[in-house]
N, C-alpha and C positions, 0 to 999 in steps of 0.2 A: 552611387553610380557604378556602372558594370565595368571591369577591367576594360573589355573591346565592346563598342557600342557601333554600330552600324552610322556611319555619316551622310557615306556618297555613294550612289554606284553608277557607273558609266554602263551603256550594253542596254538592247532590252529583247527579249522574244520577239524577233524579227518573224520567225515562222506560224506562228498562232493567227489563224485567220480571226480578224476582231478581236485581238490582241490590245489595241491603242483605241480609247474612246477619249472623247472630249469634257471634259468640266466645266465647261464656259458656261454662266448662266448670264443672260442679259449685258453683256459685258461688263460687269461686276468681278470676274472673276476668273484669271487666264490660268487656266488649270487643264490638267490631261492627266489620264491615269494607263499605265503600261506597265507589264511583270519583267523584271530582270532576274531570270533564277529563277529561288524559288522567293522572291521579296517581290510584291505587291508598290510601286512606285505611284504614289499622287506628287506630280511636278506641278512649282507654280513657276511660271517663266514670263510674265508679265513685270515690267520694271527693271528698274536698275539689277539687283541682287534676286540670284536664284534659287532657290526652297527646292528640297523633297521631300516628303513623307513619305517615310519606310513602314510598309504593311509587313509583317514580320509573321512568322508559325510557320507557315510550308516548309517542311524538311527535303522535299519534291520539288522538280520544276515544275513551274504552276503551268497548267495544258491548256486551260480554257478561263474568260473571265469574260463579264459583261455588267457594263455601268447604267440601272436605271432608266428609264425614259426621264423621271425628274431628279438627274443628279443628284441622287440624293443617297443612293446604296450599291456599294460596286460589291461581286460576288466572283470568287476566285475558289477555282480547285487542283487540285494535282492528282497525279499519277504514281502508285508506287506503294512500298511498303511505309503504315503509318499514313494515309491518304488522309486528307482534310476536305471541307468543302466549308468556307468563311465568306458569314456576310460582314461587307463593314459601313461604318459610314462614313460618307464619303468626306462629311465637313472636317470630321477630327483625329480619320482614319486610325480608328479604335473598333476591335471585334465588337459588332453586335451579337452576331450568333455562330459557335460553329459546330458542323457536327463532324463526328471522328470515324472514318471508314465507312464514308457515305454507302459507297461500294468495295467491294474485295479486292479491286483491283486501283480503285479509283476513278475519277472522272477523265471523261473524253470531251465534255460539250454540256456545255451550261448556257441556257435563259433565265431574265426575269419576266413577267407580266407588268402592262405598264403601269398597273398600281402599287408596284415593289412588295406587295404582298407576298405572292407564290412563286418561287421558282422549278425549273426543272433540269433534271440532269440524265445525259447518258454517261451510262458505265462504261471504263476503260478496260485494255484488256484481252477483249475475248474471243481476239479474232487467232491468242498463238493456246484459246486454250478448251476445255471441252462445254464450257459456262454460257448459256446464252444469256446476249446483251439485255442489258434493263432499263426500261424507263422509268423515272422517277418523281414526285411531284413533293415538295414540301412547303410548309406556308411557315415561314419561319420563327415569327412572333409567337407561333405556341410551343407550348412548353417540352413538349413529346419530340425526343431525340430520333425519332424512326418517320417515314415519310407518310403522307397521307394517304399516296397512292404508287401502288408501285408495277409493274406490268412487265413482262419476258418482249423481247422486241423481234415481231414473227421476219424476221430475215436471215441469210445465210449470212452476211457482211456485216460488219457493223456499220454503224450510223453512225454520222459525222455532224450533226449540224441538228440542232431544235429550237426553234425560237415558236413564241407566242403568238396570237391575234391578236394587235394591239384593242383590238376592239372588244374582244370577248376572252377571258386569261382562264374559260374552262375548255378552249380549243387552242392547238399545239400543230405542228407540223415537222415531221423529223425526214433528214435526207443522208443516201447515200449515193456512189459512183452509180449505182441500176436501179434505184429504187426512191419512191418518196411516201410516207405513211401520212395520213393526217388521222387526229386523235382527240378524242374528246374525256372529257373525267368530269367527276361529280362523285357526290358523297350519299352512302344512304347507311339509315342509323345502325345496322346488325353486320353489315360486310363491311364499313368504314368506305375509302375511296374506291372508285369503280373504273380502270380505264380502258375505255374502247377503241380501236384502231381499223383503217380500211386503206387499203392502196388505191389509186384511182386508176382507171382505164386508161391506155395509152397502147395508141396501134401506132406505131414509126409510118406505117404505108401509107396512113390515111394525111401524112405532111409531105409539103412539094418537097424541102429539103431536109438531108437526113441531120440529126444534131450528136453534141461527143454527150460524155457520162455528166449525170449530176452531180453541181459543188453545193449550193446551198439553197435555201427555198426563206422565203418572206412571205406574210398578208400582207395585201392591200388595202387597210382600214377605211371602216364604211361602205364594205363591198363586200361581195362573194368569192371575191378573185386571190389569189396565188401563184407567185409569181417563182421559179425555179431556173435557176442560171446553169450553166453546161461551162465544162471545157473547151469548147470551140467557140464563145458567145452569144450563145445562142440564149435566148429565154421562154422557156414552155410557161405559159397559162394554165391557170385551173378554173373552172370556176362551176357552178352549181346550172344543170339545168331545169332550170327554174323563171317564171314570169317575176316573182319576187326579188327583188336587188337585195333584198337585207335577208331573205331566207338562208340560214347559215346550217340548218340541217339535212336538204340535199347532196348526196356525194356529188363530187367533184369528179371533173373528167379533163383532161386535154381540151381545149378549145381552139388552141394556135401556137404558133411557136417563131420567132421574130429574131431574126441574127441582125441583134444589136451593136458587137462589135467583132473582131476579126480572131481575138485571144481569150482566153481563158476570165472566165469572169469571177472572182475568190469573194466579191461583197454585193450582195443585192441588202437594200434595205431604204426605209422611208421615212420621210421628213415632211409632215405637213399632208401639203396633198401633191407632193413630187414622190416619185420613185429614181432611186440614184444605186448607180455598178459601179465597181471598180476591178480593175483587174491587170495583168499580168501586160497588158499594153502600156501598162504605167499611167493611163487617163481616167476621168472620174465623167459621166456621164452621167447628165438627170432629164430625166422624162418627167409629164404628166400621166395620171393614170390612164390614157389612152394611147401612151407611148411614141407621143410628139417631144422631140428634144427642145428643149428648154435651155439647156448650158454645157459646153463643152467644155473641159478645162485638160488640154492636150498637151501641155508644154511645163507640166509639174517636171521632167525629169531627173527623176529621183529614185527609177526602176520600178521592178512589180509591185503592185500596192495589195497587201495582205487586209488591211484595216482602214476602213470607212466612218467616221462620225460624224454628227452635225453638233455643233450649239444649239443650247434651249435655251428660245424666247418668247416671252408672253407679252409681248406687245404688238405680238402681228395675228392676221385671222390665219396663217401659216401660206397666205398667195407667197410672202417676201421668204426668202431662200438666204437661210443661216448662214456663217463661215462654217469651216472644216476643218477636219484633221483626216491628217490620213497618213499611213504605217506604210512601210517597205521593204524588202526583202534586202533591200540595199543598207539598212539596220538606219532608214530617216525616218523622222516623222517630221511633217510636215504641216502647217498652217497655211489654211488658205483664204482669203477673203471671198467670200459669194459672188460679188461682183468683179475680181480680179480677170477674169478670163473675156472680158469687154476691151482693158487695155489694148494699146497699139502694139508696144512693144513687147518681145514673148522673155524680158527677161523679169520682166511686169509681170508677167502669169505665170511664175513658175511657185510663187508663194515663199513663205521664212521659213528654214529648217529650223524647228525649237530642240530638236536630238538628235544629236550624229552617233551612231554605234557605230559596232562591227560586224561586219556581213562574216564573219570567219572564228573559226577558233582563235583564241588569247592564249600562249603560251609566254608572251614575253613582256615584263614591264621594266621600267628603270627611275628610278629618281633622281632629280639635279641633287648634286653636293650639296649647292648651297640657294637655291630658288625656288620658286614654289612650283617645280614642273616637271609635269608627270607622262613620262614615253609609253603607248601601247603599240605594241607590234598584231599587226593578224596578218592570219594568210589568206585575207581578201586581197592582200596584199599592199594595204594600208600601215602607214607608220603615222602615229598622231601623236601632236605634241600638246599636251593642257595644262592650263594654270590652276592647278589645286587647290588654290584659294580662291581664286574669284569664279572658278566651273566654266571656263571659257578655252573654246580649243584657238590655238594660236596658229598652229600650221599642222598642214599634213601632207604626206608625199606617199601617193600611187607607183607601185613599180607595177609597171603594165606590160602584160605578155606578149614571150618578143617568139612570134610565129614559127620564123624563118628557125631559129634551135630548138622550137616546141619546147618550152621556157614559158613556166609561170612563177617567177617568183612570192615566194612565200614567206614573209618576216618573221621568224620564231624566237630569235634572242636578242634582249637590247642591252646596250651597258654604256652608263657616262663613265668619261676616266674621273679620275678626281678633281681637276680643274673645272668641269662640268661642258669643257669646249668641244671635247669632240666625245660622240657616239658611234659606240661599236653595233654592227646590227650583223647576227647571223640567220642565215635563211634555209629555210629546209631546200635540201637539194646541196649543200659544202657552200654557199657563196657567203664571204666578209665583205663590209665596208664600214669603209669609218667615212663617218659624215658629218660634217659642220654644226655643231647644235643647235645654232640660231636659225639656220635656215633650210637643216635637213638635205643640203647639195653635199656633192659625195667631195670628199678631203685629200680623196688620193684614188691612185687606180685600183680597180674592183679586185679580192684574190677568190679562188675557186680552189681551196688543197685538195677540197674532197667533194666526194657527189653524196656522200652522206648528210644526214640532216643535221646543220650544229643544235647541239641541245642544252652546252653551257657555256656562259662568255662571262671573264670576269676579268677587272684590268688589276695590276699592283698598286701597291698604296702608293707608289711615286708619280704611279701614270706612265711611264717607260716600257711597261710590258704588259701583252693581251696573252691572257690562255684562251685554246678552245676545247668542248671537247665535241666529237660529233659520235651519232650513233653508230657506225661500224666500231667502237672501242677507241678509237686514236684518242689522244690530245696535243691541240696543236699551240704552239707562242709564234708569236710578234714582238717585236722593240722597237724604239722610237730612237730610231738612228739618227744621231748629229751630225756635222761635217766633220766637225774634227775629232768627237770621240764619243764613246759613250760611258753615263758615268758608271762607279760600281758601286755593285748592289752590296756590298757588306755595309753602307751607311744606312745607318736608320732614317726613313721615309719623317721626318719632321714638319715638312712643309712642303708645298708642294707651288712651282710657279707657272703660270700661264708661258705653256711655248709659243717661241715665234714659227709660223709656218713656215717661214723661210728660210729657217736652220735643220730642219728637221724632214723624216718621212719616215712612215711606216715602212722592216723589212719582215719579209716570212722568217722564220728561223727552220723552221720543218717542224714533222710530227712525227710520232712516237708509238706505238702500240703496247702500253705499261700493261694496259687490260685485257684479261681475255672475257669479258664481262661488259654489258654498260656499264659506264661511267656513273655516278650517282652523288658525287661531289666533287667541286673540283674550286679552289681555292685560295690564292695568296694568306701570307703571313709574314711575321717578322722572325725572328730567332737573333738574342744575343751578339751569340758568339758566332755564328755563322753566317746572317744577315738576311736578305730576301729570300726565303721561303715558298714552293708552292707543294699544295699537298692534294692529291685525289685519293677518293675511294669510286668502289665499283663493284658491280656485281659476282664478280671474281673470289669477293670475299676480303680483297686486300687494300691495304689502304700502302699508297704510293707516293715518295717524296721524290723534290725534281731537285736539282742541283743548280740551281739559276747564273750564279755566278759562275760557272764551268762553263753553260750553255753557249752558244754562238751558230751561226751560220755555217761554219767550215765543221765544228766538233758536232751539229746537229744538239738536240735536247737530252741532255743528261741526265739518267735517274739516277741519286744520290739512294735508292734502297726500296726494297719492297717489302710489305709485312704483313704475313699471313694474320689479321684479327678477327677472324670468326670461324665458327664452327658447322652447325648447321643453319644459321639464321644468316642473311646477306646484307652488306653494308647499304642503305640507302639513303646518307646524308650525311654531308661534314660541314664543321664551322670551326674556326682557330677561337679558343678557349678567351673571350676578354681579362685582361691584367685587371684583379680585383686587388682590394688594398693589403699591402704586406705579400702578393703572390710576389716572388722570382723565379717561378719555371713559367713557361710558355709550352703550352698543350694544345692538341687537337681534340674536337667533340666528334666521335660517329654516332651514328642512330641508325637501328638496325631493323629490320623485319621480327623482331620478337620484342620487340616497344622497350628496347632498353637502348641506353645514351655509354657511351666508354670515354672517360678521360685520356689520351693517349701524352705522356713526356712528348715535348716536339722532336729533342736529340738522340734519346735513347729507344723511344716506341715503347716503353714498359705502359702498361695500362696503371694506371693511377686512380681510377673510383670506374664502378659498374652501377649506372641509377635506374632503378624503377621509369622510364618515361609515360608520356600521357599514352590512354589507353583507349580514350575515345572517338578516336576515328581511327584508320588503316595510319600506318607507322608513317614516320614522320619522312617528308619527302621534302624540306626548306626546314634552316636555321638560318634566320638573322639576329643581329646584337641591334636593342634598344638604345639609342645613347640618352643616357639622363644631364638635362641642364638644371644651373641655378633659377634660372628662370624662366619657371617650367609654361609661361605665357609664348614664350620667345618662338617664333618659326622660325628662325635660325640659329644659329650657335657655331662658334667654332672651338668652345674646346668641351669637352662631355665626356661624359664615366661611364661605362654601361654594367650593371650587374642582374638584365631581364634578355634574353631571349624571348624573339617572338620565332613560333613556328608552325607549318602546312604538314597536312598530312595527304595520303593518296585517296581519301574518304570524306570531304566535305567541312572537316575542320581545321576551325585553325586556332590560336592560341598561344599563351603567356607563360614560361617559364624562368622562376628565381634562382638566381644563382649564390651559393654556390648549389649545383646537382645533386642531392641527397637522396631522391628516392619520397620524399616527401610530400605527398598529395595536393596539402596544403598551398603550393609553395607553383601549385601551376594550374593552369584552368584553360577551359574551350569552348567553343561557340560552333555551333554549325554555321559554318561562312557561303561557303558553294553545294549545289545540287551532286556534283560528283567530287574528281579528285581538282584540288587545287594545285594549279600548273606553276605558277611564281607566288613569291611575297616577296617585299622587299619594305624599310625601313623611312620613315622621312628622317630628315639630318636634325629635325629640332625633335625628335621622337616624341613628337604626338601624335601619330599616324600610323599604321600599317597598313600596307595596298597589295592585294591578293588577285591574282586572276583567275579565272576557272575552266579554263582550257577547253574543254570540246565545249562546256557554259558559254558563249561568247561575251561575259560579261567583267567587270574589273573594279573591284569594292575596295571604298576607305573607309579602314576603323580608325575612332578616336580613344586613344591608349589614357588608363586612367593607371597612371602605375602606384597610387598611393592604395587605390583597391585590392589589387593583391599584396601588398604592404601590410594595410589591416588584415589579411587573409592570413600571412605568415606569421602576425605576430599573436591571433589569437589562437597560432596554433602551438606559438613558445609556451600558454598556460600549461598545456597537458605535452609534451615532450614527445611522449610514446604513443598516443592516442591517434594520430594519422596512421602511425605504424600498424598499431592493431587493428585498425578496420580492416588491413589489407590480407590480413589472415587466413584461412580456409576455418574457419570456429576457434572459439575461446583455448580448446583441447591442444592446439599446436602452441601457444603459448607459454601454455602451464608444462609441456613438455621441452621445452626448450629450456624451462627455468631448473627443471628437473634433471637434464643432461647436464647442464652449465654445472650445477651444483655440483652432479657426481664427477665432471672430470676433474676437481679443483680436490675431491678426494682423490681421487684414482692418482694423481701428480704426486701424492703425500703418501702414497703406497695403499692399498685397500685393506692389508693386514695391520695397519699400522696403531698402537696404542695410546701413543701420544697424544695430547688434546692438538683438535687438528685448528689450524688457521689461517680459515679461507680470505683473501685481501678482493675477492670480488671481480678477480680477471682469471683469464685462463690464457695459456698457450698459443701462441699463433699457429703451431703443430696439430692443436687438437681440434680449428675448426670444422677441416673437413670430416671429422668422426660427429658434431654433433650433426651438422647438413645431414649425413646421414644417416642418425637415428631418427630423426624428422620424417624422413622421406623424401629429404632433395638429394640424389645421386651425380654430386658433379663431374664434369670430367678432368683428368690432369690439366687440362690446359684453364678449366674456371679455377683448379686450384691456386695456379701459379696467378690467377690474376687477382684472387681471393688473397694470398696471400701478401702479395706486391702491395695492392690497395691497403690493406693493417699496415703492413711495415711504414709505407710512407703515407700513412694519412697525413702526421702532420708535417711530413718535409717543403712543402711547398711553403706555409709562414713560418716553419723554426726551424728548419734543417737538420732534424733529427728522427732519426731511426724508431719504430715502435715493433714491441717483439709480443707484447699482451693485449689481451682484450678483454671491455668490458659487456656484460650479460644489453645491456642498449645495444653495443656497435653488433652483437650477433645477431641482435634481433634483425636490424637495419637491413647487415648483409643478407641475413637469410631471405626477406623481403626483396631485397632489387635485385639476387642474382638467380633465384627460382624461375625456372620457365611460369612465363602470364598462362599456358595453357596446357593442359595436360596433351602426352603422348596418346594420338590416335590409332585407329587399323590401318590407313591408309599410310600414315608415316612407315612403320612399321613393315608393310607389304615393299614401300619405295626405298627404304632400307636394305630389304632384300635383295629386292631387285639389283639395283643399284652393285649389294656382292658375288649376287650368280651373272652377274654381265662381267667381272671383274676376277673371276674364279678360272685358271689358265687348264690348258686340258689334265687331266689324269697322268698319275706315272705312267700307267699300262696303257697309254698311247690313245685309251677312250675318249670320246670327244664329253666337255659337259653338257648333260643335256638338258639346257636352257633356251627359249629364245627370250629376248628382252627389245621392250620396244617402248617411245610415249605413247600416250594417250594424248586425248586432246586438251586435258588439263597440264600437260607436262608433264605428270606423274608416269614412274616405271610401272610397268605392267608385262605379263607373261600372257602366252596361251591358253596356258590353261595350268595357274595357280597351286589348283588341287593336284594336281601331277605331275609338272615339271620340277625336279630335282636337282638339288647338289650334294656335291661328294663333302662329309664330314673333313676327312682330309684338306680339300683345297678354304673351307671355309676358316680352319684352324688356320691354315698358314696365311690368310690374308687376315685374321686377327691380330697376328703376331705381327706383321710389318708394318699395319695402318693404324691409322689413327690412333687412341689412346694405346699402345702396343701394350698385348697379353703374353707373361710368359707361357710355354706347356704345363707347368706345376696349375699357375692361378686359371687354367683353361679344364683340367684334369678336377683342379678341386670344386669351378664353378658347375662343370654336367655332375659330376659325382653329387653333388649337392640338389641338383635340381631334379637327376635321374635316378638318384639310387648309384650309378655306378659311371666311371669313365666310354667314353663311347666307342667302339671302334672305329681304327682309321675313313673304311672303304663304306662305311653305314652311308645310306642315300637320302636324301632329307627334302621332304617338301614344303611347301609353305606352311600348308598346314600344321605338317609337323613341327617346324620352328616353334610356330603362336601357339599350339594348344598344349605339344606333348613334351616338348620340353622346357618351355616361358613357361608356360604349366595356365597360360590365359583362355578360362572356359567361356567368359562371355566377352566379346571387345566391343564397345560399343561405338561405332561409327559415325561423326557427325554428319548433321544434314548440307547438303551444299552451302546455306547462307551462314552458318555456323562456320563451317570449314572456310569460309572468304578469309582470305588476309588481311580483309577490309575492316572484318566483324570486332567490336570489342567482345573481348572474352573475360575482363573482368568486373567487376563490380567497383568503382571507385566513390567515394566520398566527396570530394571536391564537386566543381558547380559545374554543370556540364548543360549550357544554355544553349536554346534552338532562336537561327535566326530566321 
């Protein structure tokens, strides 16, 4: 079994017209198929206990998807780099067929033919690029990976919408907002498929009334007709003229046009010998094919309805009119019975919601402490409470937009305290409340610090105190004031009891501007000797402690110290280190923008280990701790160990790290979880769970954690020691050169003239790391030395309390491994470097101005005028060497041009860009990555470990 295996997901593609079709067959079988992401959903929700089948491969959100006429093969494609287009079946929702980069860009619009035989696809795409659109026909049972027919699709627009004849599946019908094609294909033995295409005649003058753009077009089976829905509801006919009804080779022309309802129609499609719309009215209308109403079902309200299906049954000549399902923009999907819309009463016709999503982004989830219930916030501005084990939502609560302040409230962050009673919820836009968690009513009066968005909430392990932090940089606490006092925080959080509401109330304490950066963690902990703990990082670069027990209302929030931890990479993630067995220090974890993890001392801030992190999606943006029970059946627990981290990245994955941090491949793994970046994860308390949202995805998945799988994963990597390590090498050649340094400093220590028989004990120097780093080719800076170093010294102080001053030819390997930058130095670094100094270069002695100008771009990067030209003075750049960053004396600034140039430069020499990079970096060719290379997103290394797509 896989460490993280996909369970549940909440959420589904609300906006994919024909997104949700029906599985019912003869009522045998309550089934619906809907894409959440990019995961492909067969729901069975018939009975007591509810089922999903996870259709799994899209790395993409899935764009288009459509289920058989005989239930029997639903066919799914996406958009995007690494495109799929996957038949499956529907019984056992297992890949029958799929093919890889159907098109360049991807699918836009997918049909089948109603013998599941052939389908067809339009290309995504190609309306931002110079590529015209394509049609496409494949028959997928054979064995040939390329389509059978493929055709340029003669429009300026692309096309949205293709579905078949259900009568004939070598005729097609493709539609845009001004245009409708109809299309026929066939095969002939020497040219392979043949497809032909004609737009049909349409004069707007020759209709009494005018109609809006076309959404989507159907046939009329057993007939010539064609039926094409508008945005104002209108429906244009097509049909052949012709004496013959079944002549299907006449062009088609306009014949009439019928304003069936008042709104946008997004589903035309047919059932039997009914034709049935759906649309943005929120009602499902069905006609005869003469466009006599048959059934109105006006009272579903459940919003715009994007997706229309019927149940298939073979027990009727198709007079008797199926049940339904049908999709909304309001993220329901709905079941309806055929006959419901006869009832008297209209809470009788509104049908059973079998799906509640979210009409909004998911930024914000939470778990009970100790229940099986799982909080999602959006900013439809829904808060919904579910049972994670049984998949039933329990309550939910609408904050409904209050006109009169032009105020939509928007839920973005949720948090229980530790009691699990009450719930912190922050909203974009600065508004808290804590609210009751049984019933979601608010607990106390509303607070508003800030009109920024909060983007992190998290309570203390006592439950006594709320942090926030919002996006303007602040963060803000709360305390749960008593009457008569409040307790102090130097006690360690042991236990935690249920307060009475009648002692107690939330107060603000104020906020703080520690950041001049977003915030990017922000966190309780415990500390010994000092007690409650809170610690952020942030874009700033620095990671920030608060002084909790100082804190108060009258002294405001106190920072106990700020620490500058990085260099050029920015902190994006903290978690307080879990107490493994035999640790007595307490650490903090960052994760950084250059996919590396820092143990940080919680008292002192000295870094303590530098590790290698996952590298498979953009850097890590969530650490939570797994807690391990004895009994690992148990949904609950109240006392647990944790020595696994799960964690999100800003790239679609998420994933399992072992502790202790080593740098070790082995020892962590990823899943592609979400189509972009993943917004929360968070932990269940009996850890066998982790729940991930996926933020502009509006959907919210639970993994089932197998933590004995990465166990086995570690331990058969204790066979070979070093062998994780050395995959991660740039060639076998940095190895054997490391082995070859190690050796000679162990002479060099013993003197190099020496004649003595020498005797090396197999460690070297803590002095001499940073020499071999650099015969390598890793160039660190003073400040990776000083953590290079810290890290030797006390590797083992945290279980033996002792000092280390050597090293062995492994622990160099290790380091050289987790503290190398994952990607080499670019042109663009290098140009933003510059930049960066001639912005910062003060005028000239002789009163000259520099002449510079410096400005972003729209990537954020420094950029000049004009590069090749703009200059600075030799002079001002020495002196801002000397005072910043790693500072250079004048001797090592004299010896490094002297070295590079032949000679020392003079003061007043004027220096271009160019001149920098070519003539004296001496770089004749810089090779520049491509945009998707240059992503922060991108992996840039090559790893070993298991890196599974879900």
């Amino acid at each position: 079994m896989a460490s993280l295996a996909l369970d549940w997901t909440w959420g589904f593609n609300r906006t994919i017209l024909g997104g949700v079709a029906s599985l019912v067959q003869d009522d045998n079988r309550h089934a619906i198929f809907y894409s959440a992401g990019q995961t492909g959903v067969i729901y069975q929700y018939g009975g007591v206990f509810r089922e999903q089948r996870l259709l799994q491969g899209h790395c993409n959100p899935i764009t288009c998807s459509v289920v058989s006429p005989d239930k029997k093969v639903i066919v799914t494609g996406d958009a995007g780099d690494d495109s799929l287009l996957v038949v499956w079946d529907a019984e056992t929702g297992t890949p029958a067929r799929t093919f890889y980069a159907p098109h360049p860009e991807g699918v836009a619009a997918v049909d089948v033919s109603s013998d599941s035989a052939v389908v067809a696809t339009l290309a995504a795409g190609t309306t931002s690029t110079s590529q015209q659109q394509q049609l496409s026909v494949w028959e997928w049972r054979r064995t040939s990976d390329t389509p059978v027919a493929t055709a340029v699709v003669p429009s300026k627009n692309s096309m949205t919408s293709v579905r078949f004849n259900p009568s004939d599946a070598k005729e097609m019908v493709v539609t845009n907002a001004t245009k409708v094609l109809f299309w026929t294909w066939h095969e002939e033995e020497e040219e392979g498929g043949v497809l032909a295409s004609y737009s049909p005649q349409l004069s707007r003058r020759h209709f009494r009334q005018p109609f809006g753009k076309f959404r989507v077009s159907a046939f009329l089976p057993a007939t010539t007709q064609a039926a094409t829905a508008t945005d104002d509801g209108t429906v244009v006919v097509w049909d052949s003229p012709s004496d013959d009804d079944h002549d299907h080779d006449k062009k088609k022309v306009a014949v009439k046009a019928l304003q069936l309802c008042d709104r946008a129609i997004n589903q035309i499609t047919t059932v039997g010998s009914y034709l049935a719309i759906a649309g943005d009215d929120g009602a499902v209308r069905v006609f005869d094919f003469t466009f006599r109403l048959e059934a109105f079902y006006e009272d579903i309200d459940a919003g715009e309805i994007t997706s229309l299906s019927f149940a298939r049954t073979t027990t009727n000549s198709g007079r008797e009119l199926p049940d339904m399902i049908v999709g909304t923009r309001n993220a329901c999907i709905v079941s309806l019975e055929a006959r419901c819309f006869e009832r008297a009463r209209a809470e009788d016709r509104r049908g059973t919601i079998v799906v509640q999503g979210t009409a909004g982004e998911t930024h914000g989830i939470a778990v009970h402490p100790s229940a099986p219930v799982l909080v999602i916030a959006s900013h439809s501005g829904g808060i919904y409470l579910w049972d994670y084990d049984l998949k039933v939502l329990k309550l939910a609560r609408m904050f409904e937009e209050d006109a009169e302040k032009g105020l939509f409230e928007k839920p973005h962050r949720v948090a229980f305290d530790p009691t699990g009673a009450c719930l912190a919820a922050g909203f974009a836009g600065g508004l808290v409340k804590f609210l009751d968690s049984s019933t979601l009513e608010d607990a106390t009066h509303d607070f508003r610090p800030t009109k920024a968005d909060i983007v992190l909430l998290t309570f203390s392990q006592d439950g006594e105190w709320l942090a926030a932090a919002d996006a303007a940089h602040a963060t803000h606490l709360w305390f749960l004031k008593k009457r008569d006092a409040i307790r102090t925080t130097n006690q360690p959080p042991s236990s935690v009891e249920p307060h009475d509401d009648d002692d107690l109330r939330w107060t603000y304490v104020g906020r703080c501007w520690s950041h001049s950066g977003r915030v990017t963690g922000l966190e309780f902990g415990y500390v010994a000797d000092t007690g409650l703990a809170l610690a952020s990082v942030g874009e700033d670069k620095n990671l920030v402690e608060y002084d909790v027990s100082a804190t108060s209302v009258q002294a405001g929030i106190q920072v106990k110290g700020a620490y500058h931890i990085e260099e050029t990479a920015v902190a994006t993630a903290c978690a307080w280190h879990p107490m493994l067995r035999g640790d007595f220090e307490e650490r903090v974890i960052t994760a950084n923008s250059d996919f590396k993890l820092k143990q940080w001392n919680a008292e002192n801030k000295i870094c303590r280990r530098t590790s290698l992190g996952p590298t498979f999606g953009g850097p890590i943006n969530g650490l939570v701790s797994i807690p391990r029970h004895e009994d690992a059946s148990s949904t609950r627990g109240t006392s647990s160990s944790s020595d696994v981290l799960a964690y999100s990245t800003k790239s679609r994955v998420l994933g399992l790290l072992k502790l202790p941090l080593d740098g070790n491949p082995n020892k962590m793994m990823g899943v592609v979880g979400h189509p972009g970046e993943i917004s929360a994860i968070q932990a269940t308390p009996c850890g066998r769970f982790v729940v991930t949202a996926g933020g502009s995805d509006p959907t919210v998945n639970m993994w089932r954690v197998d933590l004995a799988a990465l166990d086995a994963a570690e331990a058969e990597a204790e066979a070979g020691k070093l062998d994780p390590f050395l995959g991660l090498l740039d060639g076998d050649h940095v190895y054997e050169d490391l082995v070859d340094f190690f050796y000679y400093l162990q002479l060099r220590r013993q003197g190099e003239d020496a004649t003595d028989q020498r005797k090396c004990d197999g460690t070297i120097h803590i002095a001499d790391v940073p020499v071999i780093m650099r015969a390598v080719g890793f160039y660190p800076s003073e400040t990776d030395i000083a953590n290079m170093v810290a890290e030797i010294r006390y590797s083992e102080f945290a279980t033996t309390g002792e000092i280390v001053d050597r090293v062995r030819m492994d622990d160099v390997l290790k380091l050289y491994v987790n503290h190398k930058p994952t990607r080499p130095i670019d042109l663009a670094q290098i140009q933003d470097a510059l930049a960066v100094a001639r912005a910062h270069i003060p005028p000239r002695a002789d009163g000259a101005e520099n002449p510079s100008t410096t400005t972003r771009d729209d990537r954020g990067s420094f950029s000049t005028e004009d590069p090749k030209t703009t200059t600075m003075n030799w002079e001002g750049l020495q002196n801002l060497l000397k005072a910043h960053g790693d500072k250079m004396s004048q001797d090592e600034l004299d010896m490094c041009t002297a070295a590079l140039k032949g000679h020392p430069l003079p003061a007043d020499t004027a220096l271009s860009q160019d001149d920098i990079i070519h003539d004296v970096l001496g770089f004749d060719e810089v090779s520049v990555l491509d945009d998707d290379d240059d992503d922060e997103n991108t992996t840039h290394q090559q790893r070993p470990a298991a890196l599974t797509s879900s």
